[in-house]
Steps between C-alpha positions, in 0.01 A plus 500: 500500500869657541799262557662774690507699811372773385228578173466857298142568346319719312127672462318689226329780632300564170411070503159442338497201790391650851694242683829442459667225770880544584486250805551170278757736246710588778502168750287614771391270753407659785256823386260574224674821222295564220448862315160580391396733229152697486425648197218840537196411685607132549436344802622129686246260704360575838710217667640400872773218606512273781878545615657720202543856622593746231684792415466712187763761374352780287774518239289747274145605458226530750359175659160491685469312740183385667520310800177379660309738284700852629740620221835639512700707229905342508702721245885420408737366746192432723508131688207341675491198696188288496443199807384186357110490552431881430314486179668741226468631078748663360407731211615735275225803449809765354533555138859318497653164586526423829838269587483332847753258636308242724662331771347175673609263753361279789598492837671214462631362116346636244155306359424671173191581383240498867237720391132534468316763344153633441302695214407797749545647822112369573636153454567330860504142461854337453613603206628318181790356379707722222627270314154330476331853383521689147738773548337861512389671211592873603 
């Protein structure tokens, strides 16, 4: 955690690692900031949160976005905003990396990790824990 009033970080857009967390590097407190990378035909967890609402910044690549089953194409210097229970993937179904910067924060401080998420868009019981679950294999 910085000693100062103000923290300077860095990414790697070509990382190996998909998720890359800057909120701890840089002090934040009050908001989730993490940068994710999706390699070609990657894709994250169908997943929800309880209070987290989140914002993603398409820095390069194309993201696909599903969002209660519908998809949407966000290309470069694209931003979405997602509400808290609306069930979302993110995925990367281009031929290059896709680089998002992902937002997150509660209405009031922010909680962390708050999410559920489910194995398809048939699932419609509660939803599991991440942390608790294998990470995905694509």
């Amino acid at each position: 955690m910085p000693d100062t009033d103000f923290a300077i970080a860095s990414f790697t857009r070509e990382s190996p690692e998909r998720f890359q967390r800057l909120r701890d590097v840089l002090g934040i407190s009050g908001f989730g900031l993490n940068v994710l990378v999706f390699q070609p035909n990657q894709e994250g967890r169908i997943h929800a949160h309880e209070r987290q609402e989140e914002v993603f910044v398409v820095l390069d690549g194309e993201l696909t976005l599903i969002v209660e089953g519908s998809e949407q194409k966000l290309v470069r210097d694209q931003v979405v905003r997602i509400a808290p229970p609306t069930r979302r993937q993110l995925a990367n179904r281009a031929s290059v990396p896709l680089v998002l910067l992902a937002i997150g924060s509660a209405a009031a401080d922010h909680a962390g990790r708050d999410g559920r998420m489910w194995d398809s868009w048939e699932d419609t019981g509660p939803g599991a824990v991440p942390q608790q679950a294998p990470p995905p294999t694509s």
